[in-house]
N, C-alpha and C positions, 0 to 999 in steps of 0.2 A: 471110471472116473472117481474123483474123491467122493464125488457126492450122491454114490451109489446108495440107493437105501438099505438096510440088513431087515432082509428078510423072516429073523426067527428072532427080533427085538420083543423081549418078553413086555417090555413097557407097552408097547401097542395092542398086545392081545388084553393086558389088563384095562388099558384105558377104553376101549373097544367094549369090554366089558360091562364098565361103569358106566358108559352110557347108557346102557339099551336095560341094566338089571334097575336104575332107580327110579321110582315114581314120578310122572310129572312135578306134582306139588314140590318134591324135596329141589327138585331139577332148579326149579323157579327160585327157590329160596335158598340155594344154595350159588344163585346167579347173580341174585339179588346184594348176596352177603357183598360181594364182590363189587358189585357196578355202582350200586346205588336204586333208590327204585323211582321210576316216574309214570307217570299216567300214559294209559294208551286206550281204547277202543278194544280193546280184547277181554273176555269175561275169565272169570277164572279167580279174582284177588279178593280183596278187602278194601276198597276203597270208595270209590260213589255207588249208588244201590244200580242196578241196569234194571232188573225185573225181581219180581216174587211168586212164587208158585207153591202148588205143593209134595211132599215129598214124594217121591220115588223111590221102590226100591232098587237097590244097587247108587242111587248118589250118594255121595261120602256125608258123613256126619256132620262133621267142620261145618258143611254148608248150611246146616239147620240154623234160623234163624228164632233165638228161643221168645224175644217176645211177642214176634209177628205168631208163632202158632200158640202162645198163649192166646194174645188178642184173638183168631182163628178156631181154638179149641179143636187145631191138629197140626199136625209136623209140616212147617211151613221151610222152603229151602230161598236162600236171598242167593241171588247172582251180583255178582258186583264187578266193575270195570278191575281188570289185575296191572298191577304196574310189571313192567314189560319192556327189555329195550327189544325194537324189532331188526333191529342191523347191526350186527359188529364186525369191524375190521381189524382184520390179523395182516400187523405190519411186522415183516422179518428184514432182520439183517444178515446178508448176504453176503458180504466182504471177507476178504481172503483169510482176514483178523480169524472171523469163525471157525477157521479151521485147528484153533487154536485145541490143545490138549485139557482134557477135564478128569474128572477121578472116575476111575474104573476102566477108561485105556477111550472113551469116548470123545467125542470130537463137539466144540461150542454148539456147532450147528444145529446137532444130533439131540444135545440136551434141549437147546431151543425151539426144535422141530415139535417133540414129543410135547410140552409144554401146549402148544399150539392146538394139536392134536386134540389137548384134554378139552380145549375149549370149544373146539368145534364141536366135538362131541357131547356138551350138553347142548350147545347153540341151538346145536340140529334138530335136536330132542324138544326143544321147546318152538322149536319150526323158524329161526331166527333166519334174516336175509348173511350171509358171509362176503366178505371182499377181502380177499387174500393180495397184502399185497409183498413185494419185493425190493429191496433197495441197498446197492451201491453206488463205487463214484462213478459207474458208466450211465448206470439208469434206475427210475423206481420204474416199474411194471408192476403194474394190476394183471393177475391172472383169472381169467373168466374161471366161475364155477359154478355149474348147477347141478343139484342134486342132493344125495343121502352122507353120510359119514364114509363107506368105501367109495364113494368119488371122490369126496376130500382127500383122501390119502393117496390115491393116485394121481390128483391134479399136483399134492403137495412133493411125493417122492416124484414126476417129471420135473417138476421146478426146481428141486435141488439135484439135478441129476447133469452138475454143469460143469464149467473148470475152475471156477473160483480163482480167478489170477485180477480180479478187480479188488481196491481196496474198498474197503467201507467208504458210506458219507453218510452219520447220523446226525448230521445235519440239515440235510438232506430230507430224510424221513421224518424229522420232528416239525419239520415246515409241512409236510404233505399236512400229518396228524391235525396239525394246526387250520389247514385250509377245510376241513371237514365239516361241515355245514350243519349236518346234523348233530342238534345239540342234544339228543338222548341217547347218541348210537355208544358202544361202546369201545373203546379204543384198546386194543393190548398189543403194547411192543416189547418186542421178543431183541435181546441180544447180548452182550457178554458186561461183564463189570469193566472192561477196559473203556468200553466204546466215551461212557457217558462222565462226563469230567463236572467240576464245580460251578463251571459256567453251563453245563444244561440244567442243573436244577431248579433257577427261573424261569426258564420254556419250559419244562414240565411242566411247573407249576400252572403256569399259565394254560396249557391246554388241559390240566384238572380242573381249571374254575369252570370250563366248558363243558365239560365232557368227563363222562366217569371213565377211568383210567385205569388200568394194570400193564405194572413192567415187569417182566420176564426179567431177572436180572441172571445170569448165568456166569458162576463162578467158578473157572479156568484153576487147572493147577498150580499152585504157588510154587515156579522152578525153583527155589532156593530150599523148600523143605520137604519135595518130594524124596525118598528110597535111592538110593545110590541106583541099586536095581533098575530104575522106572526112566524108560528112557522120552525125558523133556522136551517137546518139537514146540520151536517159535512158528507163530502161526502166521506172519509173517515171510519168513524167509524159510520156513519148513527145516530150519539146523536144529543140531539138539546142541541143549547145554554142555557145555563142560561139566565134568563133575565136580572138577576143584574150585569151581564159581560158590557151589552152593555152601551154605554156612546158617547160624541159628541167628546170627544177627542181619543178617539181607532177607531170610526168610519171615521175620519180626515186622523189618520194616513195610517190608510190602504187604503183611497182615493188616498190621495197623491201618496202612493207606486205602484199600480198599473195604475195610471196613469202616472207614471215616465216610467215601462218598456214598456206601452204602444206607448210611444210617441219616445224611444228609438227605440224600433223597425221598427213603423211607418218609422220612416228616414232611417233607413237602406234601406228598402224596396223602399221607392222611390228613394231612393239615387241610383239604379236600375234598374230602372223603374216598380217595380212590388205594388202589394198595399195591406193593410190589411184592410177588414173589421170588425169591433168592435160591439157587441151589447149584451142588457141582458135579450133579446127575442126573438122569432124568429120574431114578430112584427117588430122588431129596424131592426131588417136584412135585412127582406121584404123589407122594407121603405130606406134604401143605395141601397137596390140590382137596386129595382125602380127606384131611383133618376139617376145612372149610365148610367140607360137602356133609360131615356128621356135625358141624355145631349147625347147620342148617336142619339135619331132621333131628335135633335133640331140640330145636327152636320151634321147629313144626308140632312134635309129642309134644313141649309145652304148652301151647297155644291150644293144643286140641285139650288137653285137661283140664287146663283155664277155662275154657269156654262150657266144658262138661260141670264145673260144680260153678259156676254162673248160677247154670240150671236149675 
């Protein structure tokens, strides 16, 4: 079937990776960077005091709180409630659209899948609840999931392992988004730059004042300026382009145009606080996901220096 998984996808061994090699703290604040932060019952942050005790060796330093062990007259460590969302839902689009051609010979899906991936895998790390779900114009399906990061990835490659002959309905899926109750969970919808036009950038909008958000946006190759070579399949109807279609002025306009809804969205979403990621590989995704996840622990080294000459 199309939607067979590739089994020696280097992007999964790396993402697989980054989960399990980063520290909790960076995990948090690099989730953080992302969602937005709010209060939960969980110890581990910076926010209301939970308890005081004193230090231990092996707790982190960060945790010392320096005028409690002045007052104390020794190394006192402050626990504090960590802001925290405890649920996010990974909503995919699944429509025949996805099957659409991306750079480096990969398939919409395939970028969007791996995207997904990356998030589960700190999710998990930080012990987050997941709701995977699916949606086109026959159905959205929630797929049950319990477990570690290699369950995720097996729930997620049988999920896509289908015929893809349903169109999209993101429309469909920004209602579900919207019926979500939980206003701390975190939302990321994953799908192509075609799906979402100028009339969803209000709905968006709207489930950001709710909900911290991230859109996967995934950008499809531009038939008009790809390599004579490079053979163009509509995702759609599975034809490929002609070659004498393509030219530098069709290829322009359709630059233009999806960088216009691109950049439309964008602001919405920060305008938010929530963010989209853009890419037209799961390469390009990797490399944002990354770049996030180090201004999170070059945020983290700050904080912990700050706090050391406090002292």
């Amino acid at each position: 079937m199309i939607g067979q998984p590739i089994a020696d996808d280097p992007i999964r061994k790396r993402i697989e990776s980054l989960g399990t090699s980063l520290s909790l703290p960076t995990v948090r604040k690099a989730l953080g960077i992302l969602e937005g932060e709010h209060a939960s019952g969980r110890r581990g942050g910076n926010d209301d005091v939970m308890d005081i005790r004193v230090y231990e060796p092996g707790d982190e330093a960060r945790l010392i709180d320096w005028k409690s062990s002045a007052r104390q007259g020794r190394p006192m460590v402050v626990q504090r409630e960590r802001r925290v969302t405890s649920h996010v839902w990974l909503l995919l689009d699944v429509g025949r659209e996805m099957t659409g051609s991306c750079d480096h010979g990969e398939r919409a899906w395939q970028v969007a899948a791996n995207a997904l991936r990356m998030f589960a895998a700190l999710s998990l790390r930080r012990s987050d609840d997941i709701s995977l779900i699916l949606g086109d114009a026959s159905s959205i399906t929630r797929v049950p999931f319990h477990g570690g990061f290699s369950q995720f990835e097996h729930t997620l490659d049988q999920a896509l392992d289908r015929s893809w002959n349903h169109a999209r309905n993101i429309d469909a899926l920004l209602a579900y988004a919207r019926r979500i109750r939980d206003r701390d969970a975190l939302i990321v919808l994953a799908t192509d730059e075609h799906a979402l036009e100028q009339r969803h950038v209000a709905t968006i909008g709207r489930i950001a004042r709710t909900h911290p958000v991230v859109l996967i946006d995934v950008a499809t190759l531009n038939p008009f300026a790809a390599p004579m070579s490079t053979h163009v399949t509509d995702g759609v109807s599975g034809r490929r382009l002609p070659a004498f279609l393509r030219g530098r002025t069709q290829a322009e306009q359709v630059r233009t145009h999806r960088e216009f809804i691109a950049a439309a969205l964008n602001r919405e979403l920060v305008r938010h606080g929530s963010r989209m990621i853009r890419g037209s590989s799961s390469e390009a995704m990797f490399e944002q996901f990354v770049r996030l996840v180090s201004l999170a622990s070059v945020s983290a080294a700050f904080n912990q220096i700050r706090a050391g000459g406090a002292a």
